[in-house]
N, CA, C and O atoms as CSV, one atom per row, in Angstrom:
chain,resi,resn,atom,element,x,y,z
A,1,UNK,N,N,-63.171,-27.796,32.034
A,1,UNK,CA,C,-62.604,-29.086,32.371
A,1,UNK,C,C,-62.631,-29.953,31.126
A,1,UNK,O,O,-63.647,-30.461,30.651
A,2,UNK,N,N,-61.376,-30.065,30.646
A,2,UNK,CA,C,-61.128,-31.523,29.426
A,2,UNK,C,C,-61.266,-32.877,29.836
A,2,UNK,O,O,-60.240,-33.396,30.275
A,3,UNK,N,N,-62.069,-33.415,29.804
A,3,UNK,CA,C,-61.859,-34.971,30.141
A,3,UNK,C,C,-61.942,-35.408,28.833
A,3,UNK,O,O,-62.572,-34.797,27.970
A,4,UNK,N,N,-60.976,-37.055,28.532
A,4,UNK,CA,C,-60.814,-37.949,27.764
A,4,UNK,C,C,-61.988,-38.422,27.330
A,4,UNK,O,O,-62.973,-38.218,28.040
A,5,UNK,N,N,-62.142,-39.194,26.003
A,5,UNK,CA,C,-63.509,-39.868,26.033
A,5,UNK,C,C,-63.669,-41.156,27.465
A,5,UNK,O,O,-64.659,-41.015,28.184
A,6,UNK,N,N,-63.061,-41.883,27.667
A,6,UNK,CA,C,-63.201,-42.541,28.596
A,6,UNK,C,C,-63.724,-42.020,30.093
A,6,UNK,O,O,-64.532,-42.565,30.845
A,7,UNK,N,N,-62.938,-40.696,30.274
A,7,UNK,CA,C,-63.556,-39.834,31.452
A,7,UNK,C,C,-64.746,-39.327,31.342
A,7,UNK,O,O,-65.615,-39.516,32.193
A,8,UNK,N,N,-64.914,-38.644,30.307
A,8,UNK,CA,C,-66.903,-38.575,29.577
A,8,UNK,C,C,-67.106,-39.332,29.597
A,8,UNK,O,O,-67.447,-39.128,30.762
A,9,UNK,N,N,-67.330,-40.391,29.449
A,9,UNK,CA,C,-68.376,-41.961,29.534
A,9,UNK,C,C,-68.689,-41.921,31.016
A,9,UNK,O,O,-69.772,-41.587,31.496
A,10,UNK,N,N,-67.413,-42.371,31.804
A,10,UNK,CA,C,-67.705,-42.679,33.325
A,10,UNK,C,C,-68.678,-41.557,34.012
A,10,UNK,O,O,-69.693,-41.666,34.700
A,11,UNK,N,N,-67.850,-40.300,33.476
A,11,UNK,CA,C,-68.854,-38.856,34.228
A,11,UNK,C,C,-70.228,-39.067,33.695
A,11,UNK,O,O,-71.022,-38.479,34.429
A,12,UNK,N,N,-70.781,-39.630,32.780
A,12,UNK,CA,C,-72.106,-39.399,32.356
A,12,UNK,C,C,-72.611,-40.751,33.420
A,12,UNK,O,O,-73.688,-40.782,34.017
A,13,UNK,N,N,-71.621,-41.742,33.469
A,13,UNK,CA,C,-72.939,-43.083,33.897
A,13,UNK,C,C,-72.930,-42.693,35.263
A,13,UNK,O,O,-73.911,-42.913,35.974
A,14,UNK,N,N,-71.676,-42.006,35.791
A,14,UNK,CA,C,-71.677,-41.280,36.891
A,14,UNK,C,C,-72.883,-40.689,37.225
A,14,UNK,O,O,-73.556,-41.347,38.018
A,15,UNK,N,N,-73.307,-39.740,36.888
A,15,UNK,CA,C,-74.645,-39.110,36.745
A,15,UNK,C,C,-75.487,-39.345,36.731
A,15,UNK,O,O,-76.397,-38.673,37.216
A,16,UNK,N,N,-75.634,-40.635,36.054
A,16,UNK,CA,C,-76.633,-41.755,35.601
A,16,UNK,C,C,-77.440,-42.039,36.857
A,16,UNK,O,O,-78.663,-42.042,36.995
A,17,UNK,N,N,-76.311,-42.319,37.896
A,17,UNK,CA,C,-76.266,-43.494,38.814
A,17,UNK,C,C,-76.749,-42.650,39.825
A,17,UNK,O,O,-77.650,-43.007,40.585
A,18,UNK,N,N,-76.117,-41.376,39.889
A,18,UNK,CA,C,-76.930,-40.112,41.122
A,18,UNK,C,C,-78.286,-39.907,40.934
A,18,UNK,O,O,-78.921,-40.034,41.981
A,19,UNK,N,N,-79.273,-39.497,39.472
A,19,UNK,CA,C,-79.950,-39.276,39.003
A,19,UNK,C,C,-81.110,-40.906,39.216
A,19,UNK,O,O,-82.334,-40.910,39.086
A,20,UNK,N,N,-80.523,-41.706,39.445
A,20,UNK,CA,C,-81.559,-42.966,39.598
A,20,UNK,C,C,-81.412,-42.769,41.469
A,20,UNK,O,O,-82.405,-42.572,42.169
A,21,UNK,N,N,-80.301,-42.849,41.906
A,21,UNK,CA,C,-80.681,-42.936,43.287
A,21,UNK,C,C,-81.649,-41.490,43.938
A,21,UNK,O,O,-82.091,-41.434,45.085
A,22,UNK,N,N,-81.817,-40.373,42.837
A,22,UNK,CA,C,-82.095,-39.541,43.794
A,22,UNK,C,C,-83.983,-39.686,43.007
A,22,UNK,O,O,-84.940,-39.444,43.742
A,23,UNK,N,N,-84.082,-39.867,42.340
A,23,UNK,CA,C,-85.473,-40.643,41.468
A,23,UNK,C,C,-86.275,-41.290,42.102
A,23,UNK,O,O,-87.501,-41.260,41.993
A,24,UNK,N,N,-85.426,-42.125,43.040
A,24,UNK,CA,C,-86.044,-43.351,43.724
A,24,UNK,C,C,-86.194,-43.200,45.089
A,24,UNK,O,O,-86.437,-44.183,45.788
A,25,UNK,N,N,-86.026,-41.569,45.779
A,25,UNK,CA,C,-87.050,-40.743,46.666
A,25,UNK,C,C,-87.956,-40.364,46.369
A,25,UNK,O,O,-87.988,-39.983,45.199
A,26,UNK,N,N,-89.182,-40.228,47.152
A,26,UNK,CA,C,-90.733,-40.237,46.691
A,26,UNK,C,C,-90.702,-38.098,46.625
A,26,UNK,O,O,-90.144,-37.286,47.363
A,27,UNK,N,N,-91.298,-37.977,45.787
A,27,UNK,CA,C,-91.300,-36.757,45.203
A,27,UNK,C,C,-90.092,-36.027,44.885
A,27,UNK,O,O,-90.093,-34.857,44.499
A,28,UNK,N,N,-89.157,-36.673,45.038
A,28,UNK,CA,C,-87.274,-35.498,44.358
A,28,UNK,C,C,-87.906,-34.759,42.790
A,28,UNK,O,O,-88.494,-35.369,41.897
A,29,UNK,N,N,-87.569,-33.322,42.827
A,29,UNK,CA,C,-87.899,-32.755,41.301
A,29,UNK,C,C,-86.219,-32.572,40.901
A,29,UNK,O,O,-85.238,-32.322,41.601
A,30,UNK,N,N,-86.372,-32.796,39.590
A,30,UNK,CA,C,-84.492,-32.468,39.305
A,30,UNK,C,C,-84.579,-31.157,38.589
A,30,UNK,O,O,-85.486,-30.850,37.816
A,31,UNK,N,N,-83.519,-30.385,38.925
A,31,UNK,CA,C,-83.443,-28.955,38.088
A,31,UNK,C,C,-82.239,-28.776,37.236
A,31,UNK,O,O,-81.292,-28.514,37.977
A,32,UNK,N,N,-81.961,-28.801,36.272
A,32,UNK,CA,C,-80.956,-28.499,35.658
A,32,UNK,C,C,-80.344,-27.416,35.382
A,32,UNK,O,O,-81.211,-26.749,34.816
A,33,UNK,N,N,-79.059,-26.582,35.429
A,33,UNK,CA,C,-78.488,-25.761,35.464
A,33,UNK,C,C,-77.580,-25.206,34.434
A,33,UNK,O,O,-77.306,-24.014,34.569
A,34,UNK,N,N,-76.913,-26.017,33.149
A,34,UNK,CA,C,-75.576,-26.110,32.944
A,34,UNK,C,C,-75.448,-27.789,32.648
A,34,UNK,O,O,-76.007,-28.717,32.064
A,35,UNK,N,N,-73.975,-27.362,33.729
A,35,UNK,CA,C,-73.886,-29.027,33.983
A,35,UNK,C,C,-74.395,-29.512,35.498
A,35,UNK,O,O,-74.789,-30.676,35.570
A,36,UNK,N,N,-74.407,-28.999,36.268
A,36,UNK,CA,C,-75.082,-28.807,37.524
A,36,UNK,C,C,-76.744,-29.324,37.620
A,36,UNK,O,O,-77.636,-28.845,36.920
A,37,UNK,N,N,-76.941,-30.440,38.675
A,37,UNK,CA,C,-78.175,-30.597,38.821
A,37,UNK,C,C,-78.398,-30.016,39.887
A,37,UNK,O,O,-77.536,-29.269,40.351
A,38,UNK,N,N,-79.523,-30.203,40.491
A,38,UNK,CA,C,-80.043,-29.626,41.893
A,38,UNK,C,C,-81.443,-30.271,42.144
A,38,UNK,O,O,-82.363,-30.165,41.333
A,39,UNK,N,N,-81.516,-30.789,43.051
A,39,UNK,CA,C,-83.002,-32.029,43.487
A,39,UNK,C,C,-83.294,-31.530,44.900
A,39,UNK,O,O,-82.647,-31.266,45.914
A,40,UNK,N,N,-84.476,-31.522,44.529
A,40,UNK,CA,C,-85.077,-30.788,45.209
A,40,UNK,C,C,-86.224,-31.544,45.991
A,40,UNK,O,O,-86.630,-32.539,45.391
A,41,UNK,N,N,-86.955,-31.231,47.449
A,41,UNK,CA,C,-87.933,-32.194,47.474
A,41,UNK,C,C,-89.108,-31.192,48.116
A,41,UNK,O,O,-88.931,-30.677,49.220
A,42,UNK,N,N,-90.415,-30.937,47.276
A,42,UNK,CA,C,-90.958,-29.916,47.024
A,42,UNK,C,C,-90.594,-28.456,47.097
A,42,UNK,O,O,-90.754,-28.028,45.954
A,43,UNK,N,N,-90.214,-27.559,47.821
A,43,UNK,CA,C,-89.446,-26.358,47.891
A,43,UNK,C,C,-87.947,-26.536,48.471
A,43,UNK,O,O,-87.427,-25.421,48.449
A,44,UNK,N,N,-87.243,-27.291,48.870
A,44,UNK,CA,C,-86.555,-27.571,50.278
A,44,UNK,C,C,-84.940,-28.166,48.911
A,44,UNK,O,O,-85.243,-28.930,47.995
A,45,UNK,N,N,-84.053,-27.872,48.993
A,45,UNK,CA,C,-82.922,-28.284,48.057
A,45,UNK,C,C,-82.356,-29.762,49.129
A,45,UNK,O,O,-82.616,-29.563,50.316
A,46,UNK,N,N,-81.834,-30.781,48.918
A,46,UNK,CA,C,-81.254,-31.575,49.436
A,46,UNK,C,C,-80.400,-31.882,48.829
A,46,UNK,O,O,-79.742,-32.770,49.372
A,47,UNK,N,N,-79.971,-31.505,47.703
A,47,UNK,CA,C,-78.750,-31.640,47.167
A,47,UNK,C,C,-78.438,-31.516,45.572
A,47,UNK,O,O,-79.316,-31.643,44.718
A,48,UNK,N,N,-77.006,-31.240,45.274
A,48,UNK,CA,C,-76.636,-31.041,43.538
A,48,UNK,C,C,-75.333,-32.056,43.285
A,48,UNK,O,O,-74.536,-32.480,44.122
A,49,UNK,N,N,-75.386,-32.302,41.842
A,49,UNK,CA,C,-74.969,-32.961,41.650
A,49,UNK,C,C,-73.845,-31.470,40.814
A,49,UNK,O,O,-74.345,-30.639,40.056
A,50,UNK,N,N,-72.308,-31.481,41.218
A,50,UNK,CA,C,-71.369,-30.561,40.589
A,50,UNK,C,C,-70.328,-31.176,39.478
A,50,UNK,O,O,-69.781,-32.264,39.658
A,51,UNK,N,N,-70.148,-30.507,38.512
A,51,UNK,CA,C,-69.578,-30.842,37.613
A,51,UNK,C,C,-69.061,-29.368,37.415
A,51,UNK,O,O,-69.720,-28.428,36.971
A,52,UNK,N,N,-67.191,-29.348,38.011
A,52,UNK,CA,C,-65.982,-28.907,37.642
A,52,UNK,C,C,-66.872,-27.062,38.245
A,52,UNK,O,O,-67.156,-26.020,37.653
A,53,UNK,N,N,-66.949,-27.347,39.062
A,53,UNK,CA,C,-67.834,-25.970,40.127
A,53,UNK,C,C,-66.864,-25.046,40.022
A,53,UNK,O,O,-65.788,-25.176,40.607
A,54,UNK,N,N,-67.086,-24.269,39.446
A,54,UNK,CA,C,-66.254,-22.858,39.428
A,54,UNK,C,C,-64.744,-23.051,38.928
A,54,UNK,O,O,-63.799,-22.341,39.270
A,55,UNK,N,N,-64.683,-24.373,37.873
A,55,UNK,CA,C,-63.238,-24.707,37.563
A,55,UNK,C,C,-62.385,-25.713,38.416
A,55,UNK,O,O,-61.272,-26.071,38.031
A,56,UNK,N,N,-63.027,-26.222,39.761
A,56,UNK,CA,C,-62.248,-26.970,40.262
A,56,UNK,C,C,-62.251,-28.237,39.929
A,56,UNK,O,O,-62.210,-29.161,40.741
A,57,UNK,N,N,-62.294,-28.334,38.893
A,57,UNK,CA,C,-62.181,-30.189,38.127
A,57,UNK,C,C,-62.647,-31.123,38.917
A,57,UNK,O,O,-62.268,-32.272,38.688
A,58,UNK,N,N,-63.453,-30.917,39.887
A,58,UNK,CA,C,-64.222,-31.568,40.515
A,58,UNK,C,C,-65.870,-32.654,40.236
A,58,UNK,O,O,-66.895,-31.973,40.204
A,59,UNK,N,N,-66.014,-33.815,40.101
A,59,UNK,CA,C,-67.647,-33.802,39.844
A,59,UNK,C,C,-67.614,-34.753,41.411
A,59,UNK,O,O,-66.823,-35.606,41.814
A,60,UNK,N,N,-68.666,-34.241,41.930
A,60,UNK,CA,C,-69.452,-34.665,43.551
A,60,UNK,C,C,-70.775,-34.520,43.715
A,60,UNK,O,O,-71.271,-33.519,43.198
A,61,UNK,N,N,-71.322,-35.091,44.170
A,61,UNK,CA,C,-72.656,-34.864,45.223
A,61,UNK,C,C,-72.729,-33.764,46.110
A,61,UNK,O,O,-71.764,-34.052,46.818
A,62,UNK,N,N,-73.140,-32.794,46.548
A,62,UNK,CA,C,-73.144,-32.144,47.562
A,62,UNK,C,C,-74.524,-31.957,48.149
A,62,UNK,O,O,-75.417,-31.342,47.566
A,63,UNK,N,N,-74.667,-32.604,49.508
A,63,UNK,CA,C,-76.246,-32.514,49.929
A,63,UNK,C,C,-75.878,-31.764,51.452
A,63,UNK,O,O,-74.847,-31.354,51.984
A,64,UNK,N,N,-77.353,-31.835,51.832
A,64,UNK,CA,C,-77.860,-31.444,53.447
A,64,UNK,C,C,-76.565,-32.362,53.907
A,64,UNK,O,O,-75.894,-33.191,53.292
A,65,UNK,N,N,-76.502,-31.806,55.378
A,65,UNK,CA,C,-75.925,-32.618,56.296
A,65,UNK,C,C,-76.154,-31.680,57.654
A,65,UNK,O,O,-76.820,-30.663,57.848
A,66,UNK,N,N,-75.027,-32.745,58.765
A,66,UNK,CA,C,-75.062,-31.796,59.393
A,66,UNK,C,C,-73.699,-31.584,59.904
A,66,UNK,O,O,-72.787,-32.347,59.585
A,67,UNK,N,N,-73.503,-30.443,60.790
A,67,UNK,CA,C,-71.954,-30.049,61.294
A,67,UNK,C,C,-71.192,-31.512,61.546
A,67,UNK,O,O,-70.368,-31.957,60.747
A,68,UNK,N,N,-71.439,-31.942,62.315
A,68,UNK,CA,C,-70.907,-33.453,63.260
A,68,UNK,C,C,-70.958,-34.588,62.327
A,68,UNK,O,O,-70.187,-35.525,62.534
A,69,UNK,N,N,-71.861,-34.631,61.207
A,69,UNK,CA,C,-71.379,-35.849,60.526
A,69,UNK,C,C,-70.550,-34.982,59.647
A,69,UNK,O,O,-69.376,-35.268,59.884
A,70,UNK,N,N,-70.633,-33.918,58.610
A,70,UNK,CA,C,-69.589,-33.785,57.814
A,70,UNK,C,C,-68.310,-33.709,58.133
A,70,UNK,O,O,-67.476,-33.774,57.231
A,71,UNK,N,N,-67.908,-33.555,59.497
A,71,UNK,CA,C,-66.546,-33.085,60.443
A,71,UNK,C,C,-66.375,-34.795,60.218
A,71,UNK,O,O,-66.006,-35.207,59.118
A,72,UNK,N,N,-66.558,-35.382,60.910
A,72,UNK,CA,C,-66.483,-37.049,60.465
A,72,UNK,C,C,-66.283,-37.787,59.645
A,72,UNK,O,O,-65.493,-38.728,59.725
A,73,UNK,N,N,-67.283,-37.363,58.258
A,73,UNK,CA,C,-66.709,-38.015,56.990
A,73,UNK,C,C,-65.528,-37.688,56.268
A,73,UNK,O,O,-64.867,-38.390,55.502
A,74,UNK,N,N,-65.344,-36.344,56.686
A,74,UNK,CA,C,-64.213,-35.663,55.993
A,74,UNK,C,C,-62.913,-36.556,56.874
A,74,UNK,O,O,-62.218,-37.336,56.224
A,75,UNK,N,N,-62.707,-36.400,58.115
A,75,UNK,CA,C,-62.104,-37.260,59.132
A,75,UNK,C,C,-61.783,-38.134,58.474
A,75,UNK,O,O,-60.937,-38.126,57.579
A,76,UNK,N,N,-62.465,-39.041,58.868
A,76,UNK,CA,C,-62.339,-40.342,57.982
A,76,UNK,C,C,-62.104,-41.195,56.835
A,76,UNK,O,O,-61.772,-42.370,56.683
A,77,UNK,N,N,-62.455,-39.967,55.883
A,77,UNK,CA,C,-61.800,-40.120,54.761
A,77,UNK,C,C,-62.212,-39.037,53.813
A,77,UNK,O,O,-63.209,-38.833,53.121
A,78,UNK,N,N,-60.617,-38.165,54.124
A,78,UNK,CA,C,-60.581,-36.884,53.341
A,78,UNK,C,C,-60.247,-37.056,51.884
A,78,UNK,O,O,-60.076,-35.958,51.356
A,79,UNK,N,N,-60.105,-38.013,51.104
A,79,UNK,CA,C,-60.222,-38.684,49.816
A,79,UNK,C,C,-61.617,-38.313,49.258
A,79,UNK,O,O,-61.728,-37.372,48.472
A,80,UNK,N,N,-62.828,-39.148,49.714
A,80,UNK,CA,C,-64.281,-39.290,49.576
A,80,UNK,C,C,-64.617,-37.726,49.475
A,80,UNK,O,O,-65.242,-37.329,48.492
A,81,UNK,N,N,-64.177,-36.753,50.560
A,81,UNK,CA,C,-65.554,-36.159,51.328
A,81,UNK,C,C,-64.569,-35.165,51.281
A,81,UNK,O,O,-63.345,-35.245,51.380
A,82,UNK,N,N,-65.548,-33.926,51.060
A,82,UNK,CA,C,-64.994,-31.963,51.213
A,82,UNK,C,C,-65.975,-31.739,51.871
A,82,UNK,O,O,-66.942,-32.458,52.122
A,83,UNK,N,N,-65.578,-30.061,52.354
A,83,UNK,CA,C,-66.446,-29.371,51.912
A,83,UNK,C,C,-66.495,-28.445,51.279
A,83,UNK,O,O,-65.581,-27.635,51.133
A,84,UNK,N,N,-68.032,-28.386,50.586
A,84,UNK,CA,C,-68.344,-27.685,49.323
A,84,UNK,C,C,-68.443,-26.115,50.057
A,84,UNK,O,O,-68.833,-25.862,51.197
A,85,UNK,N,N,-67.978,-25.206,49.057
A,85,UNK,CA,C,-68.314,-23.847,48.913
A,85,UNK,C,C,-69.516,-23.552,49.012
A,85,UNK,O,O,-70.500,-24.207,48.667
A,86,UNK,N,N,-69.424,-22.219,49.649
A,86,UNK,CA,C,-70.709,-22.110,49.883
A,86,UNK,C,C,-71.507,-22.608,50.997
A,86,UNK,O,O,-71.828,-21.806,51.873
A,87,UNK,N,N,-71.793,-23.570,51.061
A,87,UNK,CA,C,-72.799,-24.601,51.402
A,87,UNK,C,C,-72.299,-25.342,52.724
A,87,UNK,O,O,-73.051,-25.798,53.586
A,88,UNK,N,N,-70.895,-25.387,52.740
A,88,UNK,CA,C,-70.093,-25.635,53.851
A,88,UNK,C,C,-70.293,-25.606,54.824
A,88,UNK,O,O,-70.504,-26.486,55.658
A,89,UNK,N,N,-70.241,-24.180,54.875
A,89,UNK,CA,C,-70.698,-23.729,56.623
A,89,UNK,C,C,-71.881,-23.495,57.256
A,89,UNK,O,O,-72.145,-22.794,58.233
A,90,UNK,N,N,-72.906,-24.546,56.191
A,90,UNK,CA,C,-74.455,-24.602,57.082
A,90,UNK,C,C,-74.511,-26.086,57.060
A,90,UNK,O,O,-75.559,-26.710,56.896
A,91,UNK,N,N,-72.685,-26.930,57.328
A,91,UNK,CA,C,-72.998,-28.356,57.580
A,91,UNK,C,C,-73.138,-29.316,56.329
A,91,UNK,O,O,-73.166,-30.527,56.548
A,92,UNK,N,N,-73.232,-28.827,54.975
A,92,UNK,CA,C,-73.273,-29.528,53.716
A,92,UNK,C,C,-72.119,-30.166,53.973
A,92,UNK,O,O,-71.288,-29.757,54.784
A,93,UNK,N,N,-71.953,-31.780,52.915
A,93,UNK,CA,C,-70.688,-32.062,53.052
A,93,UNK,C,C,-70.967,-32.540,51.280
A,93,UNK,O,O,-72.035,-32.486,50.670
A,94,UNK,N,N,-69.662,-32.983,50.784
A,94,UNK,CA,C,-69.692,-33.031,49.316
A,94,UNK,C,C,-69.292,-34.590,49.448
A,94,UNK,O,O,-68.967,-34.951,50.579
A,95,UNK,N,N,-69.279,-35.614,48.350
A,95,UNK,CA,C,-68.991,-36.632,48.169
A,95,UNK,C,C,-68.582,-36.528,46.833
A,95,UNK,O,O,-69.221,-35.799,46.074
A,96,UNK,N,N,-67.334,-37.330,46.329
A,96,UNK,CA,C,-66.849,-37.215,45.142
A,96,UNK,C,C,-67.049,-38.504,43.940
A,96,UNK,O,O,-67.068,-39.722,44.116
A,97,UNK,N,N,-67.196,-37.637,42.576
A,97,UNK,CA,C,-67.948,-38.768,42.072
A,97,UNK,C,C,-66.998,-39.061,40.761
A,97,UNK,O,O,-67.257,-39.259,39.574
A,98,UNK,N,N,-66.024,-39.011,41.367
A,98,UNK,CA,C,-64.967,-38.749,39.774
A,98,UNK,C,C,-63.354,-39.437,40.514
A,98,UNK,O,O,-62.164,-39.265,40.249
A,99,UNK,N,N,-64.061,-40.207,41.470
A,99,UNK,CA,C,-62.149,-41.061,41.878
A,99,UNK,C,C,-62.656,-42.907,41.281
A,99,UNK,O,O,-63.761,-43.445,41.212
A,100,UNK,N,N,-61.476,-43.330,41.000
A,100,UNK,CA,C,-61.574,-44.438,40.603
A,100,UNK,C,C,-62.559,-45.382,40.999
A,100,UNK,O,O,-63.192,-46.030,40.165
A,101,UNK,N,N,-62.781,-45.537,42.640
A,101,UNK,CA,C,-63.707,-46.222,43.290
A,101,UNK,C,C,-64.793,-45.182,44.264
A,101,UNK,O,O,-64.585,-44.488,45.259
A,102,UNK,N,N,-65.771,-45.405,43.609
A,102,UNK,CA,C,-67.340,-44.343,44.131
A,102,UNK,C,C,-67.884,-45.444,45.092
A,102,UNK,O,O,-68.215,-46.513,44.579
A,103,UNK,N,N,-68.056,-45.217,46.970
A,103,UNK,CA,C,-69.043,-45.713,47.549
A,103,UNK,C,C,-70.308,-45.398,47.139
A,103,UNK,O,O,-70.847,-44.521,47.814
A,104,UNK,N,N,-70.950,-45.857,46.228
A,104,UNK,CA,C,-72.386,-45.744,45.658
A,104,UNK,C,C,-73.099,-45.868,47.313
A,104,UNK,O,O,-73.848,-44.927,47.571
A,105,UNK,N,N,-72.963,-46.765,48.266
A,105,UNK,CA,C,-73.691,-47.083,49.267
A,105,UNK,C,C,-73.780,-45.818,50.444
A,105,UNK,O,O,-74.720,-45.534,51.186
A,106,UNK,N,N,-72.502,-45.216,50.322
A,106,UNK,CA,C,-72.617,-43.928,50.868
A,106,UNK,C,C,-73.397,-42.903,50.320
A,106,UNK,O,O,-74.174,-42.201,50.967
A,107,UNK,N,N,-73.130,-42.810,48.845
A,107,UNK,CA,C,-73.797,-41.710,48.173
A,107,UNK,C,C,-75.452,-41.679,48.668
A,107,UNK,O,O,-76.113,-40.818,49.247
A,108,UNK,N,N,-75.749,-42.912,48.202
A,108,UNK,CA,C,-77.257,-43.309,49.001
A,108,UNK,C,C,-77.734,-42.967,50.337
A,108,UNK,O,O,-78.743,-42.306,50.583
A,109,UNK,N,N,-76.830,-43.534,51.272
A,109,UNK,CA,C,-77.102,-42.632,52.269
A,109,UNK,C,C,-76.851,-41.478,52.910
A,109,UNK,O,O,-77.425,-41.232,53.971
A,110,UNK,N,N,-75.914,-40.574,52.326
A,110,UNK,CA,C,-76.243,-39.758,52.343
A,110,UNK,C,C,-77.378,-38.976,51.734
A,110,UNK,O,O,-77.729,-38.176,52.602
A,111,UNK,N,N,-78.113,-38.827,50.665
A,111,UNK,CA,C,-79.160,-38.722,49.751
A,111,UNK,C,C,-80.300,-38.813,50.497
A,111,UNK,O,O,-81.122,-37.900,50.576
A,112,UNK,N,N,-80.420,-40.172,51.208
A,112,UNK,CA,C,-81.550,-40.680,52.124
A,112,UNK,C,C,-81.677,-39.751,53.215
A,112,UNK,O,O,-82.747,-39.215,53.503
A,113,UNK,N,N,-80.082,-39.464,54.114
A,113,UNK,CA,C,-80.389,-38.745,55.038
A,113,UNK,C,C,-81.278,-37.230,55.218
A,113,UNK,O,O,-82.003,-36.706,56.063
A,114,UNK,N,N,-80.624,-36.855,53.620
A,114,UNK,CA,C,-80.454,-35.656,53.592
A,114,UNK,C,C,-82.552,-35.239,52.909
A,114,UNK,O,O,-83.162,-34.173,52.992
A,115,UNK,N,N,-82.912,-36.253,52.468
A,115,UNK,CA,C,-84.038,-36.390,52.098
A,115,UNK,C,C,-85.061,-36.527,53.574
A,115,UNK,O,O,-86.145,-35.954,53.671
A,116,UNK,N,N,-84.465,-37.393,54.646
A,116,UNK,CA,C,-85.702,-37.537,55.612
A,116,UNK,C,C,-85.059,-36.371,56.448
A,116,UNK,O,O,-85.154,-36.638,57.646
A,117,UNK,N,N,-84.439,-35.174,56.220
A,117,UNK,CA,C,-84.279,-34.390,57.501
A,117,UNK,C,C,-85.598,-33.510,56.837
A,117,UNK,O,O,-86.676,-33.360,57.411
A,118,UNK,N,N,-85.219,-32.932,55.401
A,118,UNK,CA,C,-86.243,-32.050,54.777
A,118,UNK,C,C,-87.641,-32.105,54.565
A,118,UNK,O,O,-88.537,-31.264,54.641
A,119,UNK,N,N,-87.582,-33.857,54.149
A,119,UNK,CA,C,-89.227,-34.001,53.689
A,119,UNK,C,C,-90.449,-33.860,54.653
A,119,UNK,O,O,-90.281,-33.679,55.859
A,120,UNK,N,N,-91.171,-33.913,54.319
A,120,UNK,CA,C,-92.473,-33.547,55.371
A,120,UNK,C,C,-92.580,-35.173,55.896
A,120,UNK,O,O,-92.239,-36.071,55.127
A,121,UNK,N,N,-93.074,-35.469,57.249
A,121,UNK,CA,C,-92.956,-36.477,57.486
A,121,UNK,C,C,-93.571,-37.527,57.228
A,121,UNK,O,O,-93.181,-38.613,57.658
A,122,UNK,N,N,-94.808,-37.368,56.365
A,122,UNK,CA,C,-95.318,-38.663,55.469
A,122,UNK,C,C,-94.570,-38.942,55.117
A,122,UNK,O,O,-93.962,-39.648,55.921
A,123,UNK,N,N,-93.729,-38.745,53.559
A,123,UNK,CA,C,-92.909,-38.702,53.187
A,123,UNK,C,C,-91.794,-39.077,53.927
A,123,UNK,O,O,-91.679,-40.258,53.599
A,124,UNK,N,N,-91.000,-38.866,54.622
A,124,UNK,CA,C,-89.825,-39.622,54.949
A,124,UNK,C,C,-89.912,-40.811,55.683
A,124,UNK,O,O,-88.990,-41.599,55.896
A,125,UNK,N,N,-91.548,-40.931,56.211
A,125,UNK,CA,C,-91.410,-42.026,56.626
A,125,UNK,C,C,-91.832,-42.876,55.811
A,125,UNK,O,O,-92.193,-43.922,56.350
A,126,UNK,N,N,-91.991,-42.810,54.006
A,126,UNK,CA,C,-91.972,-43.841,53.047
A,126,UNK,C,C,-90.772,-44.429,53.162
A,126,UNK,O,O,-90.670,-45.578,52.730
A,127,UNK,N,N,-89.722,-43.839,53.706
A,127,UNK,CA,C,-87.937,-44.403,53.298
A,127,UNK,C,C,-87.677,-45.551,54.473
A,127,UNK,O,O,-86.880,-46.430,54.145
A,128,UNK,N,N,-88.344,-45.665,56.009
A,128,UNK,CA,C,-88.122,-46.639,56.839
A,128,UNK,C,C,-88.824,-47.782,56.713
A,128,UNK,O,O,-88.628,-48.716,57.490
């Protein structure tokens, strides 16, 4: 994937901005891949951050979910929201982080959600 310098800038603060919201869950470890992150919350994955996944010029979020909300977000706005390969058909849904206007407030909650289904429940109940 070629992006412009201007498209590299945004994709990095892009990143920036995933990488602080997913930080600011109590124990997230980040794993790096490539260009690919993956956060993790002690053994349990809740989500990666994709950059141009197998060539599809894509950069998104892709976390936990479940069947009934990803059928919904996608619904609602098939702009925002896929689903990711792979990961799809156990209910993941993807959020995109590379269109002009990013719901940061979604990204968050999704992140959040996808953090209190996995974490042990001390832990998720730091987030209420």
């Amino acid at each position: 994937m070629t992006l412009t310098p201007r498209q590299l800038t945004a994709a990095v603060g892009r990143r920036a901005k995933l990488l602080q919201i997913c930080h600011a869950l109590p124990e997230v470890a980040v794993e790096a891949s490539g260009d690919h992150l993956g956060f993790r919350i002690r053994k349990k994955t809740l989500g990666y951050y994709l950059f141009d996944h197998h060539g599809d010029g894509v950069i998104a979020f892709c976390c936990k979910s479940s069947p009934g909300e990803q059928r919904q977000l996608i619904r609602d706005d098939p702009e925002s929201f896929f689903v990711p390969a792979y990961l799809g058909s156990k209910g993941w849904v993807a959020i995109r982080l590379d269109l002009a206007n990013v719901d940061w407030g979604a990204v968050e909650e999704l992140a959040r959600r996808a953090y209190q289904t996995l974490a042990p429940r001390k832990l998720a109940a730091l987030l209420d």
